[in-house]
Each structure stands twice: as C-alpha cells, then as structure tokens.
C-alpha positions as CSV (number, residue, x, y, z in Angstrom):
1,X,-62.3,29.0,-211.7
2,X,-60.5,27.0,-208.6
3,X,-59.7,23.6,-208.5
4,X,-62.0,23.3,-204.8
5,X,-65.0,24.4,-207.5
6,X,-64.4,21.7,-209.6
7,X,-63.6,19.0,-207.2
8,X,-67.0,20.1,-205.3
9,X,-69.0,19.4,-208.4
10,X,-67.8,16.0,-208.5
11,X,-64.5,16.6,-211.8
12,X,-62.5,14.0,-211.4
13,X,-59.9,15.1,-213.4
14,X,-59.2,18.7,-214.5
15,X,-56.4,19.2,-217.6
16,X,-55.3,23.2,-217.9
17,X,-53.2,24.6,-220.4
18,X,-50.3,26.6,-219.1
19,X,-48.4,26.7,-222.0
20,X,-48.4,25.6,-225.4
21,X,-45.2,24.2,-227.2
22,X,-46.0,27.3,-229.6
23,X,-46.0,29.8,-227.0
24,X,-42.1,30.0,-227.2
25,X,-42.8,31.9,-230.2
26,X,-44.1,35.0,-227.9
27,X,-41.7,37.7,-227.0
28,X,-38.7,36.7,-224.4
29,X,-39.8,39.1,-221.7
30,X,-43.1,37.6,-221.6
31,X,-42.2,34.0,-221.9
32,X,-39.2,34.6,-219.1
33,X,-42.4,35.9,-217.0
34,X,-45.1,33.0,-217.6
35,X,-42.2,31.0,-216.7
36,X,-41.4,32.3,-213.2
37,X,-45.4,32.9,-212.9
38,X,-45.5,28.9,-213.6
39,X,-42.5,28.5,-210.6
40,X,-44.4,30.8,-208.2
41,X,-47.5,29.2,-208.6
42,X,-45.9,25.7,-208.2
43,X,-44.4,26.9,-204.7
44,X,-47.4,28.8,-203.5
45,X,-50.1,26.2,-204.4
46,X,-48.6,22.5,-204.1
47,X,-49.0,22.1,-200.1
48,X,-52.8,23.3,-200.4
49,X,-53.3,21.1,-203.2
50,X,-51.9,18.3,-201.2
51,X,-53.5,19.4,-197.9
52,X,-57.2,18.8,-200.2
53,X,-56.2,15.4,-201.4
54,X,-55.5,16.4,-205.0
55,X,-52.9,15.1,-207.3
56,X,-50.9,17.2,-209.3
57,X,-49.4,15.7,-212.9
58,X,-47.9,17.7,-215.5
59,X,-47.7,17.1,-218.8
60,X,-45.2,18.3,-221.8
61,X,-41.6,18.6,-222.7
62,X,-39.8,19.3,-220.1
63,X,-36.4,19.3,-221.2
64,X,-37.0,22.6,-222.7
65,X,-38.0,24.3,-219.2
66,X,-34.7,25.8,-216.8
67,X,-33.6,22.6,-214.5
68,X,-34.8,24.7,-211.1
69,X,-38.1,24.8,-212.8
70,X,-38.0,21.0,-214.0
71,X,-36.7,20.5,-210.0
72,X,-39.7,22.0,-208.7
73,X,-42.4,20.1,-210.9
74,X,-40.5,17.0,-210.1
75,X,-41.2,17.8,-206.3
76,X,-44.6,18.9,-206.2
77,X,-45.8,15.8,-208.2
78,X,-43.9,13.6,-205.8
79,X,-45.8,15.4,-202.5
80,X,-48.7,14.7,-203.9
81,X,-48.4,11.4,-205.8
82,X,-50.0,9.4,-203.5
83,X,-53.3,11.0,-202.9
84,X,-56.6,9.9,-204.3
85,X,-59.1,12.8,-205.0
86,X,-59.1,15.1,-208.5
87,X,-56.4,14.5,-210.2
88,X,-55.1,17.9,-211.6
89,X,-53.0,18.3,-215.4
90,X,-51.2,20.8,-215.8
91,X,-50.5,21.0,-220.3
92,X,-47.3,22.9,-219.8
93,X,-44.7,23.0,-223.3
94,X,-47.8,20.9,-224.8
95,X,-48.6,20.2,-228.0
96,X,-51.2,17.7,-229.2
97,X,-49.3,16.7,-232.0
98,X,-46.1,16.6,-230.4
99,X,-48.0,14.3,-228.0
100,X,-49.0,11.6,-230.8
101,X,-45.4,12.2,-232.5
102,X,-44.1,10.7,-229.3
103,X,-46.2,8.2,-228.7
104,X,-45.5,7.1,-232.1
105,X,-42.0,7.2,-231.2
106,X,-42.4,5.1,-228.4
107,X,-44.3,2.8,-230.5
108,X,-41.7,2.2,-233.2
109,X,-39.0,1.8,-230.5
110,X,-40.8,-1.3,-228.6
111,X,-41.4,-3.1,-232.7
112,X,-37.9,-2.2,-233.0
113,X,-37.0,-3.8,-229.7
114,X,-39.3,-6.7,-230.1
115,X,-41.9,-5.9,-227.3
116,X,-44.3,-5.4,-229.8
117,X,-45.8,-6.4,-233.4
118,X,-46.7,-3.9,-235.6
119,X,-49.9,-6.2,-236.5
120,X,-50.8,-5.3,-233.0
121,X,-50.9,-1.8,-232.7
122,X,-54.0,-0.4,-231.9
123,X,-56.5,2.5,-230.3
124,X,-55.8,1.2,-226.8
125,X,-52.1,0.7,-227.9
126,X,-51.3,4.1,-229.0
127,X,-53.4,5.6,-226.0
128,X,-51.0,3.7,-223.9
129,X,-48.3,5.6,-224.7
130,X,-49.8,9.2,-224.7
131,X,-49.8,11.8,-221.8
132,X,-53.1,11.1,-220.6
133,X,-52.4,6.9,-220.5
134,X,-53.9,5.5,-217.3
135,X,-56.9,7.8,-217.6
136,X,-60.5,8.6,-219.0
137,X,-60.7,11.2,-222.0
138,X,-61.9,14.5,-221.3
139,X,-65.7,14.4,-221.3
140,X,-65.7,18.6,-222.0
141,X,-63.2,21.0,-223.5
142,X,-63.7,24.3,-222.5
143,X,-62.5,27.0,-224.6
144,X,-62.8,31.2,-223.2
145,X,-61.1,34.2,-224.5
146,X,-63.9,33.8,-227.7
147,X,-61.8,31.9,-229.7
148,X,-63.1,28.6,-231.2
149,X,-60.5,26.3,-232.4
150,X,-58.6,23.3,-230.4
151,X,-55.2,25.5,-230.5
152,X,-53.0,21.7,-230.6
153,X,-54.3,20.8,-227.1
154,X,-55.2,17.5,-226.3
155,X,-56.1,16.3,-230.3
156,X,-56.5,12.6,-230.0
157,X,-58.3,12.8,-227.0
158,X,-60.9,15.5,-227.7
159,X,-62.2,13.3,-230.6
160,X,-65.4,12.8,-228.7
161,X,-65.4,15.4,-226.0
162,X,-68.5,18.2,-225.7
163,X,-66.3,21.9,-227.2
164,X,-68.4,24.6,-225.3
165,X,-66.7,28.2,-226.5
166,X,-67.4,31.7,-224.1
167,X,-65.9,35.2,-224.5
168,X,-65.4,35.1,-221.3
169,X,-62.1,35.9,-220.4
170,X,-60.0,33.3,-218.7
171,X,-59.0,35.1,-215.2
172,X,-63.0,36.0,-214.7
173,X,-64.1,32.8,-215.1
174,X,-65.3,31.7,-211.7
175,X,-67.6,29.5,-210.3
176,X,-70.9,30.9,-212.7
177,X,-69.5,30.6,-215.7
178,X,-68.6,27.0,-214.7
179,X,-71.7,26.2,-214.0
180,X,-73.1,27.5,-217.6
181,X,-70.3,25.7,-219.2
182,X,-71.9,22.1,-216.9
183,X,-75.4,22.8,-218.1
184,X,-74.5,23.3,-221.3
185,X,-73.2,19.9,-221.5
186,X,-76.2,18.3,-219.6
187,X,-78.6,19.5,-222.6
188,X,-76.1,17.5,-225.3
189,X,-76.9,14.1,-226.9
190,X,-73.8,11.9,-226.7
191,X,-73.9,9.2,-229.0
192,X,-70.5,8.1,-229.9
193,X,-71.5,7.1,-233.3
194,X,-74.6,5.7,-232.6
195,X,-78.1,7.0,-233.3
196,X,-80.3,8.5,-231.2
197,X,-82.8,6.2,-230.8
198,X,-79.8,3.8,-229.5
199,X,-78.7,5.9,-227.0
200,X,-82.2,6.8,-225.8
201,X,-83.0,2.9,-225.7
202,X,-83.4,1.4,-221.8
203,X,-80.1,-0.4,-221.2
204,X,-80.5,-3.8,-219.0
205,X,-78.6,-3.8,-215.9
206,X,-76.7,-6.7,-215.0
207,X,-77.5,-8.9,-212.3
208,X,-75.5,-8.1,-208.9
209,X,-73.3,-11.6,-207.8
C-alpha cells in the first residue's frame, strides 16, 4: 500500500505503525536494523512526500531514538509542515497506553499549575492532550499479518473505529487489498450508540445563509 493509493481515494489522514514502545523487547540486531530502516526511509521518502503536498507527523517517544535519528524526524516534519493534503502519522516508539499516561500527565500538571480545574476535565479535554489532538479519530483500523488484537495502538481513539483483520501480509498489501479492506467498511452500520432505526432516519439539512 502507498501513500499516492490512499490520498487518490480521497484518506485524509493515514496513521502507520512503525514501531511499537514494546518492540524494544526484540533482539538488538533487529531493533538496530528497523532503526536505520526507519532513517533510510525518512531520507529517501520526505522530498517526494513534500513534492505531493503531504504532511508528515510522527508520533511517540522520541527521547528513546539516537539524536541523528531524532535530527532527521525533526527535519522532515519541518519540510513538510506547511502543506495541506493527507496528512501522514507515522506511530514510531508508540504505545496507546503510554499515549493516555501522558496526556494524563499533562493534565495533572496544568491543575497543578492552575490552568485548569479538575471539575473540568473532560472527553474533549483529555483528547486535547493526546498524539492525535487537532484531528478526527480514525474512521478504520486495519490490522494484516492475521492477527486480531489492537497490539496498544491508538486505544482511546479506536473506541469507535471499523477493525477489519486480513492474513495478508503487510509488504503485499497493495492497492487490492486496500480496496477490500474500503468495501468492507462501506457494508458496516455505524451507529455510535444509537439504534439503527436512528441512523437510518432522514436527517434535515440546514438552511444555506
């Protein structure tokens, strides 16, 4: 799958998972690879991401990552900072619940600081302070390899995302598979927590000023 795929089908944002904050756990040879994989990819791929008007975030804890490395994402999300199409996330020494632990951090610190009540916490609040703040939760979660479990990515935001699960392996998952994984999701009822029938139900437009 290529980002051009996804940002012809009309994604507006795409989040991929690089590496997990468990994947340190792995042997050293093969972390010491992903890692210089991660730097190649940054140097070979940031100019034609900018040259098709994407914008390149990353998201995680850095501070565990070599300073070169922490350097170079620093520099590719600078190039392309200003442009306006698909927005691309790359989860790299993620961890969903590392993810809510900080925001709750941040959280406490601003009550502790007086910027904020405790009274006044709330869902739009907490997503403030999490790595996706600023945009929409993920309307699908795509999962290959075969396995079906959330593996700690993106927890609080998946609470009402479409899971679709293939065997499909993740480097031959091109454009067809995509395409499945899209009409899969066209055939699903969402009803964030309401019935049916209400989601079914003609909505009234509002009248243009």
């Amino acid at each position: 799958m290529s980002v051009e795929q996804c940002a012809r089908k009309g994604v507006e944002v795409l989040t991929l998972f690089a590496f997990s904050s468990e994947n340190w756990r792995r042997p050293q040879q093969e972390v010491s690879l992903l890692m210089d994989l991660f730097m190649t990819a940054l140097y070979r791929e940031v100019r034609r991401l900018n040259s098709n008007n994407v914008k390149l975030r990353v998201i995680g804890e850095r501070l565990a990552f070599p300073e070169k490395l922490r350097k170079r994402i620093a520099q590719a999300e600078g190039l392309t900072q200003d442009n306006t199409g698909l927005v691309l996330q790359i989860a790299a020494n993620y961890g969903g619940r590392w993810d809510i632990a900080r925001a709750a951090q941040r959280i406490g610190a601003r009550v502790l600081a007086g910027d904020l009540r405790p009274e006044d916490i709330d869902e739009d609040v907490f997503a403030g302070e999490l790595s996706f703040a600023g945009l929409p939760d993920p309307d699908l979660f795509i999962r290959t390899g075969g396995e079906q479990r959330l593996s700690n990515f993106l927890l609080w935001q998946t609470a009402y995302s479409e899971l679709y699960f293939t065997d499909c392996l993740w480097p031959d998952f091109g454009e067809a598979e995509l395409q499945a994984a899209f009409d899969a999701f066209a055939k699903r009822e969402r009803r964030f927590g309401k019935t049916g029938e209400q989601t079914q139900a003609p909505t009234r437009s509002s009248p243009r000023p």
